[in-house]
DOMAR-323642 format. One line per field, with one value per residue (C-alpha): y, x, z; residue in three letters; residue number from 1. Coordinates in steps of 0.25 Angstrom, whole numbers, always signed. Layout:
<nodes>
Y <- (Y	...)
X <- (X	...)
Z <- (Z	...)
residuo <- (ala	...)
num <- (NUM	...)
</nodes>
This chain:
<nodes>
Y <- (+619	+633	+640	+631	+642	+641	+656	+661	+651	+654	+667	+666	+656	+667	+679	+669	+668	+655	+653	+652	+648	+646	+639	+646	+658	+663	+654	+642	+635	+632	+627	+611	+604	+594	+577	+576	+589	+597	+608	+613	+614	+623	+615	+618	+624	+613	+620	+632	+622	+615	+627	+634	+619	+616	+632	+629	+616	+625	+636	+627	+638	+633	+633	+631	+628	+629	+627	+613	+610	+596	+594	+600	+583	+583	+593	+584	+576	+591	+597	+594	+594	+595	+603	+604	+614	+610	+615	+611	+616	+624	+634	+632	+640	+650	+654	+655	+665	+672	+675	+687	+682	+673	+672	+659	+652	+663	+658	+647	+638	+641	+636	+623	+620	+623	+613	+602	+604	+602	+588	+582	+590	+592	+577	+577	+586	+580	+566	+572	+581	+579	+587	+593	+606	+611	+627	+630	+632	+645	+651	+650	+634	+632	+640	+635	+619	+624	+630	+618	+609	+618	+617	+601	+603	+609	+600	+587	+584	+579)
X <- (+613	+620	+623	+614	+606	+593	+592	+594	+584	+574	+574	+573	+561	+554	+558	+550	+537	+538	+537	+553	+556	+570	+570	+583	+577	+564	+560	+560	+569	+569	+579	+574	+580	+592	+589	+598	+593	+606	+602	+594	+594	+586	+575	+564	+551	+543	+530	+534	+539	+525	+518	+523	+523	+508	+507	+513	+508	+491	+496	+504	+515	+530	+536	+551	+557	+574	+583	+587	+585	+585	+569	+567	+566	+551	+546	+551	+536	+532	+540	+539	+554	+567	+578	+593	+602	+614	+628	+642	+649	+657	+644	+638	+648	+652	+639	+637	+651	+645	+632	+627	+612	+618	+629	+629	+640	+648	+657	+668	+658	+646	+655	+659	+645	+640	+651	+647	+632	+636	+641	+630	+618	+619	+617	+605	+597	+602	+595	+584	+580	+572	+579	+594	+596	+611	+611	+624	+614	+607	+598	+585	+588	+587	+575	+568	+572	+563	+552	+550	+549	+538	+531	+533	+525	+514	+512	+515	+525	+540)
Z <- (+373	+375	+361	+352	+348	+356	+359	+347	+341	+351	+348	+332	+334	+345	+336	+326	+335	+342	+357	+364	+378	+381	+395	+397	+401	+408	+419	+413	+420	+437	+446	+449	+460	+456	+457	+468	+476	+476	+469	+456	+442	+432	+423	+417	+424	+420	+425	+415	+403	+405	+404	+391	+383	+390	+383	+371	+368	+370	+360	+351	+348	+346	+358	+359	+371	+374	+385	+392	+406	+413	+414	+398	+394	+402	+392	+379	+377	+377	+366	+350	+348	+357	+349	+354	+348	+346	+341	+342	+357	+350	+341	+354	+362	+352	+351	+365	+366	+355	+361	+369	+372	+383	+391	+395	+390	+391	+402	+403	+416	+405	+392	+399	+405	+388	+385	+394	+392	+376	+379	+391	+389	+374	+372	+383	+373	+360	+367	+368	+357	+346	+336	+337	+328	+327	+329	+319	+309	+307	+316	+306	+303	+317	+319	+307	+312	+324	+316	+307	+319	+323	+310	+312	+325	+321	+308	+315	+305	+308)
residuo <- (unk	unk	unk	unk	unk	unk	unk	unk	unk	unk	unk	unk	unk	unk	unk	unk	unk	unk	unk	unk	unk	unk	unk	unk	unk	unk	unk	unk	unk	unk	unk	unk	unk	unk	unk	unk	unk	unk	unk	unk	unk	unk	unk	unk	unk	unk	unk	unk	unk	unk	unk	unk	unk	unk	unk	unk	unk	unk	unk	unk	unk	unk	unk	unk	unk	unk	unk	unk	unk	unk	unk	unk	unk	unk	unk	unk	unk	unk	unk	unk	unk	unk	unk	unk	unk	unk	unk	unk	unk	unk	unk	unk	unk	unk	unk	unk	unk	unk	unk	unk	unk	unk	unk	unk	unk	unk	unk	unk	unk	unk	unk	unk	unk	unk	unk	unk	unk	unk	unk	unk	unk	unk	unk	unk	unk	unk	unk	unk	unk	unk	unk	unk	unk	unk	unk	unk	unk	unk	unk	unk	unk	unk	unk	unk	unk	unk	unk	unk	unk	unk	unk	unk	unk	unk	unk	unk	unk	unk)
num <- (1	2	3	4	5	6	7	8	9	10	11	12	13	14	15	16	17	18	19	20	21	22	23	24	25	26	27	28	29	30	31	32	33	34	35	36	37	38	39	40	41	42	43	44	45	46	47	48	49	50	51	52	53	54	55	56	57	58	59	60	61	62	63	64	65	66	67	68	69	70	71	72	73	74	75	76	77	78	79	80	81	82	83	84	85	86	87	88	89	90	91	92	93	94	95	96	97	98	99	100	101	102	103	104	105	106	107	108	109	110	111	112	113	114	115	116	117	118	119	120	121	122	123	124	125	126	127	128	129	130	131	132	133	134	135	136	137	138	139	140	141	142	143	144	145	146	147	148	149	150	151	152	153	154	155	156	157	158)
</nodes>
C-alpha cells in the first residue's frame, strides 16, 4: 500500500547489496486488456517477471520484488515469502504528505483512491501473504525482518 515504506526499504536493502526491483517503475508493468474487453489495465509483464525469477533463481542472489498488480498471485509458487507492509491509514498518509520522492498521493482524487485501496485491497494482500511486518517501527527493524528471512532461505531453516 502507498506509504508503508516500501521505497525507502528498498532502497536501504539495495544500498546494502541486494538485488531490488520495484515493479512500480521501469517497464515492469503493461497494459492488459480487461475480462469484459472495454478497456485495459496495468499488470505485470509476465514475460519480464519470468525472466529475472528464472535469473534469479540460476544465480541465487536475493532478489526482492515490490509493487501490486492484479496478475502478481501467478508468481506466488515462485517466491519464498510474500511480505505486505502495513500501517495505520492515518501513518500512511502522513507519510505520503510529508514526502518528496513521490508525488502521488499528493492530491485530493489520489488520497481518496489511497483510502479505499486501504479498506478493499489492503485485505486482498493481507489474505495472501505469508508474513505481515508493520512499518512504524524503525527503518533497520524492518530491514533486518528482511535480512533474517533471507538467511532462513538459504540455511533451509524456518
Amino acid at each position: 500500500m502507498s506509504g508503508t515504506g516500501k521505497s525507502t526499504v528498498l532502497g536501504e536493502l539495495a544500498r546494502l547489496g541486494y538485488r531490488v526491483v520495484d515493479t512500480d517503475y521501469g517497464d515492469w508493468m503493461e497494459d492488459v486488456p480487461v475480462p469484459d474487453g472495454i478497456g485495459a489495465e496495468l499488470q505485470w509483464c509476465e514475460a519480464r517477471i519470468t525472466e529475472l525469477i528464472d535469473e534469479h533463481e540460476v544465480s541465487g542472489v536475493p532478489l526482492f520484488i515490490s509493487g501490486t498488480s492484479r496478475n502478481q498471485g501467478k508468481f506466488y509458487p515462485r517466491f519464498d515469502q510474500v511480505i505486505l507492509f502495513s500501517a495505520p491509514l492515518e501513518v500512511m498518509l502522513e507519510r505520503i504528505a510529508a514526502r518528496e520522492t513521490n508525488p502521488f498521493g499528493k492530491t485530493l482524487d489520489e488520497r481518496e483512491r489511497i483510502i479505499k485501496d486501504t479498506a478493499e485491497v489492503e485485505p486482498l494482500l493481507r489474505a495472501s501473504a505469508t508474513m505481515e511486518i508493520d512499518t512504524r517501527q524503525p527503518l533497520t527493524e524492518t530491514v533486518s525482518q528482511l535480512r533474517d528471512l533471507v538467511g532462513q532461505v538459504k540455511t533451509g531453516k524456518p
